[in-house]
MITIMI-644135 format. One line per 2 residues: number of its first residue (from 1); for each residue z, y, x of C-alpha. Coordinates in steps of 0.5 Angstrom, whole numbers. Example, Ala and Ser with C-alpha at 12.3 -4.5 7.8 and 13.67 -1.06 7.14 Angstrom:
<recs>
1 = 16,-9,25 | 14,-2,27
</recs>
This chain:
<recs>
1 = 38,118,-12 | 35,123,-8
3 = 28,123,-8 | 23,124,-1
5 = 18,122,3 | 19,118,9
7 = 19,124,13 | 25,127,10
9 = 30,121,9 | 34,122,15
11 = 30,117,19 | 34,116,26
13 = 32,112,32 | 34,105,33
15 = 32,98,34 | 27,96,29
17 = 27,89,25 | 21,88,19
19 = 21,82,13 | 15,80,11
21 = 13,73,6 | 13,67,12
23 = 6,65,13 | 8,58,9
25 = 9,63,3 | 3,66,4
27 = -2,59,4 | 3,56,-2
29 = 1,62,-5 | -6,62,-4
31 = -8,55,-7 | -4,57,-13
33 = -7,56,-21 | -7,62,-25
35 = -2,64,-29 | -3,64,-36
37 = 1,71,-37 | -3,76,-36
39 = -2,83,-32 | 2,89,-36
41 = -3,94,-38 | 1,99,-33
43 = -1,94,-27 | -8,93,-30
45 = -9,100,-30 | -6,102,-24
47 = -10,96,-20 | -16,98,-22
49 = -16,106,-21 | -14,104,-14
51 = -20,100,-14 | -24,105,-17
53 = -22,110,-12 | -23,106,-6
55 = -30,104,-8 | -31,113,-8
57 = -29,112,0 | -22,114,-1
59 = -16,110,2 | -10,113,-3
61 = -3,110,-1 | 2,110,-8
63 = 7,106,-5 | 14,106,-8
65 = 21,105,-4 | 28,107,-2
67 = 33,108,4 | 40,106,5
69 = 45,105,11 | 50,99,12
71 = 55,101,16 | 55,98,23
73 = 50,93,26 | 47,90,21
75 = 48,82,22 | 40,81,22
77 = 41,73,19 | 47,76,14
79 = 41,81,11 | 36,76,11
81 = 40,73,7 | 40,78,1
83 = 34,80,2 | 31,73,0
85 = 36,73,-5 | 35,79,-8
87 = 27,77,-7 | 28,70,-12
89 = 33,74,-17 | 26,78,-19
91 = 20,74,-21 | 15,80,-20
93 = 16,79,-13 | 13,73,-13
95 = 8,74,-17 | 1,77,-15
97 = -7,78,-18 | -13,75,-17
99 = -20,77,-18 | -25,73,-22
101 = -31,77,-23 | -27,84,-27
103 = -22,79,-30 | -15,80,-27
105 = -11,73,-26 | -4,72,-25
107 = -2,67,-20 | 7,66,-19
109 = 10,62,-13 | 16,57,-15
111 = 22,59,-11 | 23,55,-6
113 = 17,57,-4 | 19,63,-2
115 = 22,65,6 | 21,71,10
117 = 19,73,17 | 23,77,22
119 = 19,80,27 | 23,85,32
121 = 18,91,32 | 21,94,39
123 = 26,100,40 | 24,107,38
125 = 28,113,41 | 24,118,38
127 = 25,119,30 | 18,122,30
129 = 14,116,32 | 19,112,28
131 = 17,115,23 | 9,115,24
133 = 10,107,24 | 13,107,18
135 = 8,111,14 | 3,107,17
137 = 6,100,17 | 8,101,9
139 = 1,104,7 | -2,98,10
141 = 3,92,7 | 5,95,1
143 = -2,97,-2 | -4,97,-9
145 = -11,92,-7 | -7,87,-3
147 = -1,80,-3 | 3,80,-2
149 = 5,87,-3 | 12,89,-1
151 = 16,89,6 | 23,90,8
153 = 25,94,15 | 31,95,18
155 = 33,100,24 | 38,97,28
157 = 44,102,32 | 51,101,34
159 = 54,106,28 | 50,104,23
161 = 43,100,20 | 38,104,16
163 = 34,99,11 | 28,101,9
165 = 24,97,3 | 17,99,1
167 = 13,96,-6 | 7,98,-9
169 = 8,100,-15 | 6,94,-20
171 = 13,91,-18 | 18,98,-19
173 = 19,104,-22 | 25,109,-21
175 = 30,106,-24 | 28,99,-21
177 = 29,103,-14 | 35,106,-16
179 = 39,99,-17 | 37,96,-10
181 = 42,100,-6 | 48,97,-9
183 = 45,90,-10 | 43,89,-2
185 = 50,91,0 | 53,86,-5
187 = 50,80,-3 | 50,83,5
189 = 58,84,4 | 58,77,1
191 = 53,73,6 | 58,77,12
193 = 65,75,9 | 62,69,6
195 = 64,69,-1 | 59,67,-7
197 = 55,73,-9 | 56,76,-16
199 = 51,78,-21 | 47,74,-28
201 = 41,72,-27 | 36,78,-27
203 = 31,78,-33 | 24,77,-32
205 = 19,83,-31 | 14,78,-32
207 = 15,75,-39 | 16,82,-41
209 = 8,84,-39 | 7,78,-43
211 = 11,81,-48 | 8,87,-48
213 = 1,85,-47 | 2,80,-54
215 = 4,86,-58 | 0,91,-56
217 = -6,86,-57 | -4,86,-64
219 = -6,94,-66 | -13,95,-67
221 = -16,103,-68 | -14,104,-74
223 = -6,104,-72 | -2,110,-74
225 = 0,110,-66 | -8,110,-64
227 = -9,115,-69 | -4,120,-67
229 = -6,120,-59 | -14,121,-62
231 = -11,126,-64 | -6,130,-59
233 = -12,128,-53 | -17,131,-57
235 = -13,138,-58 | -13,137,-49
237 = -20,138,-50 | -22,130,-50
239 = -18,129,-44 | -10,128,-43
241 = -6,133,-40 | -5,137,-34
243 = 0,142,-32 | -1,148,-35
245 = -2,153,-29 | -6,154,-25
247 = -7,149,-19 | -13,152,-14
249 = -18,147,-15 | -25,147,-17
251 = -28,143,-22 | -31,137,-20
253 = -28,138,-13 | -25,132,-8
255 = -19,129,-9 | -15,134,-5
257 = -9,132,-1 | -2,132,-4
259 = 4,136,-1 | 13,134,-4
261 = 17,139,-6 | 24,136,-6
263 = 31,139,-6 | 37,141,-10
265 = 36,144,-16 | 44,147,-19
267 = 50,145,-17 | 55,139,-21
269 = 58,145,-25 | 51,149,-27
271 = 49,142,-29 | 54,141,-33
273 = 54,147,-38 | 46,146,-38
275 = 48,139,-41 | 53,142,-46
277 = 49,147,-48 | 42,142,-49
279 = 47,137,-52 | 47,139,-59
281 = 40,138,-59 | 39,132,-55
283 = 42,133,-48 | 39,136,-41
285 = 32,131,-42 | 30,137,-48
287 = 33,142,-45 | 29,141,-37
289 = 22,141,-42 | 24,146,-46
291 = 25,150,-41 | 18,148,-37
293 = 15,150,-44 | 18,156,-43
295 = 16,157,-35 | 9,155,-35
297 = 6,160,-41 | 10,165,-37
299 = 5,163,-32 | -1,160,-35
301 = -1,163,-41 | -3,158,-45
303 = -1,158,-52 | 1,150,-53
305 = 5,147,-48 | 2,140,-47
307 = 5,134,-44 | 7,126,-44
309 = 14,124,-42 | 16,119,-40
311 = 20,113,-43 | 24,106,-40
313 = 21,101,-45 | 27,96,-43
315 = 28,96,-50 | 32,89,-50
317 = 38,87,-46 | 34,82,-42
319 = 31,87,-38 | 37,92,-36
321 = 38,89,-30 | 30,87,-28
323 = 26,89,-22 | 19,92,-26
325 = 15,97,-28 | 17,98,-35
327 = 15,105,-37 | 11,108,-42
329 = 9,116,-45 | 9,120,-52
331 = 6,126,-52 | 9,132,-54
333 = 6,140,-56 | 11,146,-55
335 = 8,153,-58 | 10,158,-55
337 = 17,160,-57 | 21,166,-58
339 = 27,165,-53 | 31,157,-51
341 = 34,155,-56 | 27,156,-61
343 = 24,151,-55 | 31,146,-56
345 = 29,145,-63 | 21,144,-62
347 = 22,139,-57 | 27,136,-60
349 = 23,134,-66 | 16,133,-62
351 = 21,128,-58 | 24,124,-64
353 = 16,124,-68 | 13,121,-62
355 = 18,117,-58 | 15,111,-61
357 = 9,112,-58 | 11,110,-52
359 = 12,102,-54 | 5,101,-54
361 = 1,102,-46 | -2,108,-46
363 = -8,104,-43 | -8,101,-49
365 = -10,106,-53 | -14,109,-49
367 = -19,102,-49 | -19,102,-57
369 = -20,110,-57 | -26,107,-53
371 = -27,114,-49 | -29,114,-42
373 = -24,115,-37 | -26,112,-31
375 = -20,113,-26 | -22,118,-20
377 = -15,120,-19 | -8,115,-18
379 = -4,119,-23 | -8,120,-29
381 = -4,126,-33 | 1,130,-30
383 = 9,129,-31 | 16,132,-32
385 = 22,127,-31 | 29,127,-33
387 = 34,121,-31 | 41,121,-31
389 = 42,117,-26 | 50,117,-25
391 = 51,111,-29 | 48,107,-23
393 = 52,102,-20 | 53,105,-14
395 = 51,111,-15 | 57,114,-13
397 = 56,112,-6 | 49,114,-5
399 = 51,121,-1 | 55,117,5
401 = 50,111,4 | 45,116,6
403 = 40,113,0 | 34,116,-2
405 = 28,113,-7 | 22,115,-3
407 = 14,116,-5 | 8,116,-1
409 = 5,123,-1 | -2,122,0
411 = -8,126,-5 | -9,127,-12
413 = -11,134,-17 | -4,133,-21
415 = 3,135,-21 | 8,130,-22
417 = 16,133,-22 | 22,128,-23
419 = 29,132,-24 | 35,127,-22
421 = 42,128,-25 | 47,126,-19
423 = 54,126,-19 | 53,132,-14
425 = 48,136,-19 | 41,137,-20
427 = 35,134,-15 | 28,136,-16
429 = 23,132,-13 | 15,134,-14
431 = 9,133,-12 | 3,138,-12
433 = -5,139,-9 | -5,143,-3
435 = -8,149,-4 | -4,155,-3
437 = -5,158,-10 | -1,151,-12
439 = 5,151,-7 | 5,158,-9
441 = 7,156,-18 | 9,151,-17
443 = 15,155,-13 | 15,160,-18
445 = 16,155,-22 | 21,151,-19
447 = 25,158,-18 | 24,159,-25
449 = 27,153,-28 | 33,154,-23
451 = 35,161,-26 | 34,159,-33
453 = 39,152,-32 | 44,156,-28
455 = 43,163,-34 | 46,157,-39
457 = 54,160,-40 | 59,155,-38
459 = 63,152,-43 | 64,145,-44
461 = 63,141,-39 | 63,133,-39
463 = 65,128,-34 | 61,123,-36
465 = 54,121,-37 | 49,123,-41
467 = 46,117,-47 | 39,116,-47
469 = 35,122,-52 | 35,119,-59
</recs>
């Protein structure tokens, strides 16, 4: 799925329709007792840096979200249908966080408590204005601080309905986005036809925090994991690490404003000899931080490459198809090397020693270090990521159906990249601090890494999806 913003997205003028939790969910919701399974460690985190930002005076949008067409005018009560469906199939949507003091506590609505509002917004005949809407609309109802905190849009025309859904990111991560498109479109089609909607109960993103915090809560400082982060944090100089180029930002400054760069990268055939040549040393996710490794000391200069990649957590089959936030990090460090396949080797080893480490919260790690990271930023270190996404169901469709994952550019002093495998070749994604220096390496960065995919001699090429690194 490409990733944009919402300004990018092909937005369309029309005739928009919103989906909120009723009121009667929402007072249902309010005289709840707490749910004994607490947050993940990633929610917790997120919602206090959130916090944290907002008591230094800064509102910092972070939503998350995606957008698709179903062709035609939309059957509203047909798509009110799956939405709400969709809605009950995935437990975190109906479950939310109170504040007691500094305690977060969870709080989880039976199903039956659960039903949406439809609110006929009005027509817009200009996207622009469409579009300033939505931005403002999703920054207050899918807020970080706030429940419920998701909501459902559509753009009704004669040709086609563009739907839009909007989450904070406690409730999806990437692969979560990337799933909606074609599940919406079944329970849609099957509302429509009247045919029973297919698909196995989901699993619940809910037991897994559950899981994950037990599991996590077993390790002390004396863990091999804590005690291999101690040491990668301390080689960043006692923080974790930045993008190693320089950004334009002075120390101790204000949050800056974000800027997205997002477009393709190389083409189907390009990306596939890029896979063949990686694969013997683990496929085109070592390759793309092989390549940055080599990129950033041409920029920067510096003589380690440091950074943490992120890994999918959903290590059960229980979770393959679930709504949540199942994400977690290894650290990596790639010296200078000598030409690509030098760089192949060392990250591939770096990924293999480390990947473990993604199992236990980095959040976690980061109390039992008992070092002091107070959160002034929304992203905490920055990011490369790779997913092969053409095992997607629906994947295949994404170009026609017009879907788009979408995040909310706002403010933050780290560079986070996504490069996306799709059918039709490689998509790039990014967002970086607004000043010119920044714009200025990221796309030489950017250029760079394009050259040095598409420098990869085409050999074999195959069809098929890449496996997962292992």
């Amino acid at each position: 799925m490409r990733i944009s913003d919402i300004q990018r997205c092909e937005v369309r003028p029309g005739r928009l329709v919103e989906w909120t939790f009723s009121p009667a969910t929402i007072a249902a919701a309010a005289v709840l007792p707490p749910d004994p399974r607490p947050p993940a460690y990633i929610q917790e985190s997120h919602i206090r840096t959130a916090r944290s930002v907002r008591e230094d005076g800064l509102f910092v949008p972070t939503w998350l979200g995606t957008a698709f067409d179903l062709p035609g005018r939309a059957d509203l009560d047909a798509l009110e249908q799956a939405l709400r469906g969709w809605t009950l199939r995935h437990e975190t949507l109906r479950s939310g966080f109170r504040w007691t003091g500094d305690d977060m506590h969870r709080f989880t609505l039976d199903e039956d408590d659960v039903s949406l509002h439809r609110d006929v917004v009005g027509d817009f005949a200009d996207a622009g204005a469409l579009i300033r809407y939505l931005q403002d609309r999703f920054d207050a109802a899918a807020d970080a601080l706030g429940w419920p905190n998701f909501i459902y849009a559509a753009v009704v025309r004669e040709d086609s309905t563009s739907v839009y859904m909007a989450f904070d990111h406690t409730n999806v991560d990437a692969y979560s986005l990337q799933r909606i498109p074609d599940e919406i479109h079944g329970l849609y089609t099957a509302g429509v036809t009247g045919r029973p909607g297919t698909g196995l109960p989901a699993g619940s993103y809910v037991d897994f925090c559950e899981q994950e915090r037990v599991n996590a809560d077993g390790i002390d400082d004396t863990h091999a994991i804590v005690a291999r982060w101690r040491e990668f944090i301390g080689r960043c100089d006692g923080r974790l690490p930045e993008f190693p180029v320089d950004l334009g930002l002075q120390p101790g400054g204000v949050l800056p404003a974000q800027k997205l760069l997002c477009e393709p990268l190389v083409d189907a055939d390009a990306a596939a000899a890029f896979e063949a040549h990686c694969r013997p040393y683990g496929g085109s996710l070592v390759g793309v931080l092989a390549a940055t490794s080599l990129i950033v000391h041409e920029l920067g200069g510096q003589p380690v490459y440091r950074t943490v990649v992120p890994f999918h957590t959903r290590l059960k089959s229980a979770w393959s198809d679930s709504v949540g936030w199942y994400v977690g990090g290894a650290p990596i460090e790639v010296p200078a090397a000598r030409d690509l396949a030098d760089a192949l080797t060392t990250v591939r080893a770096e990924l293999r020693a480390n990947r473990s480490l993604a199992r236990i919260p980095l959040a976690r790690v980061l109390r039992l270090l008992g070092a002091d990271f107070r959160p002034t930023s929304p992203d905490m270190y920055s990011i490369i990521s790779y997913v092969d996404a053409r095992l997607i169901p629906g994947s295949a469709d994404w170009t026609e159906r017009k879907a788009y994952g979408l995040i909310r550019v706002s403010y933050g002093d780290q560079v986070c990249a996504w490069v996306n495998r799709l059918h039709e070749g490689l998509w790039f994604a990014c967002r970086y601090p607004d000043t010119d220096v920044a714009y200025k390496n990221v796309r030489r960065y950017v250029e760079a890494l394009r050259d040095l995919i598409g420098s990869v001699p085409a050999r074999d090429r195959p069809r098929v999806a890449e496996p997962a690194f292992s």
